[in-house]
C-alpha positions, 0 to 999 in steps of 0.5 A: 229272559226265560222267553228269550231263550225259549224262542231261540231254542225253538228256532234251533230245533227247526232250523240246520247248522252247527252255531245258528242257536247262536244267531237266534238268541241274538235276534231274540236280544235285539227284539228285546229292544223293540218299543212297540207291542205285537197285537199277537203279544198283547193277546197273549199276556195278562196284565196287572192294572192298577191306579196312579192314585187311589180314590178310595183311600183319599176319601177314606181319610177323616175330613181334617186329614184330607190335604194328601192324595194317595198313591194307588200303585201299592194296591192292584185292581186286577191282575188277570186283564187279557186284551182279546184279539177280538176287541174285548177285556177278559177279567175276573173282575165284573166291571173291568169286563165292560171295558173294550179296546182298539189300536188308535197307533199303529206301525208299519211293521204292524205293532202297536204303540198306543191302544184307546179303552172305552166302556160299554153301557146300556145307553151308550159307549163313553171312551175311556183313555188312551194308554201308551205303550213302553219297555221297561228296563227289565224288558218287560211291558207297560201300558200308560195312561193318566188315570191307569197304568198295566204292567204285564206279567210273566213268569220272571217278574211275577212279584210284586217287588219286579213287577212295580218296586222300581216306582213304589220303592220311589213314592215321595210326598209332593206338594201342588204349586200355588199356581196349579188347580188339583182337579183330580178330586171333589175334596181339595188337596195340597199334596201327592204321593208320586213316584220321584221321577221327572217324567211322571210327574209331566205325564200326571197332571194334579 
């Protein structure tokens, strides 16, 4: 919203005419409703990254407790990741730095609605996943994948309960159908913890 009007405000001061602040904040709304990213604004935003399920926290549970695979959305994993126009990742965490992107699905109009992120090693380049781009509801960005999910950050939704309280707020305990094979561990589980959301849970397989 505070961007919104920002963008408007500095239309107005270069252009003539008594109601054009009017048109400009109408422009700015309608972009608002724009679903693809802007290279240029995907360089400019730092963004909070974070796991749809935490490893770590599964492998932390004694051995006869280990049937449920926690949630990683309540625990960041940095919240300073900047996508350089130049193809790099720019963190303060050291292993997120090896981590390179590149527009896989780009628009006409230049934007962007999915992006791919790969590692970079010594011996060789290993891709990584594929992260699609959506607007949340409060206008803000999200860029979603299977393993990871970013929601950028900015000055009107820089708590964790705006930036994420709309999927933690919602966390249920699920359990795997007999039919299904849970593969995102060694250990096996019989249960997830995971947004209470249909789409979510096509997108996140077991």
């Amino acid at each position: 919203f505070k961007k919104r009007w920002k963008c408007a405000l500095d239309k107005f001061l270069t252009q003539s005419g008594q109601h054009f602040w009017m048109k400009a904040y109408e422009d700015e709304e309608e972009d608002a409703k724009r679903n693809h990213i802007i290279c240029q604004e995907l360089s400019e935003m730092a963004f909070d990254y974070r796991q749809w399920f935490s490893f770590t926290l599964f492998r932390n549970q004694p051995d006869n407790m280990r049937d449920v695979l926690p949630t990683g959305l309540r625990n960041s994993l940095a919240q300073d990741v900047v996508f350089s126009d130049n193809g790099d990742v720019q963190t303060s965490r050291e292993w997120l730095r090896r981590l390179s992107w590149k527009s896989v699905n780009s628009n006409n109009d230049g934007t962007l609605s999915e992006i791919r992120l790969w590692f970079e090693s010594n011996v060789r380049r290993v891709v990584g996943e594929s992260l699609t781009v959506h607007r949340l509801k409060n206008w803000g960005w999200e860029l979603r994948g299977s393993d990871y999910v970013m929601r950028a950050i900015d000055d009107s939704h820089s708590s964790e309960e705006e930036l994420w309280g709309d999927l933690t707020s919602k966390i249920v305990l699920e359990e795997k159908p007999d039919w299904v094979e849970a593969h995102r561990s060694p250990y096996p589980y019989q249960y997830r913890e995971i947004p209470d959301d249909e789409d979510y849970k096509i997108l996140l397989d077991w």
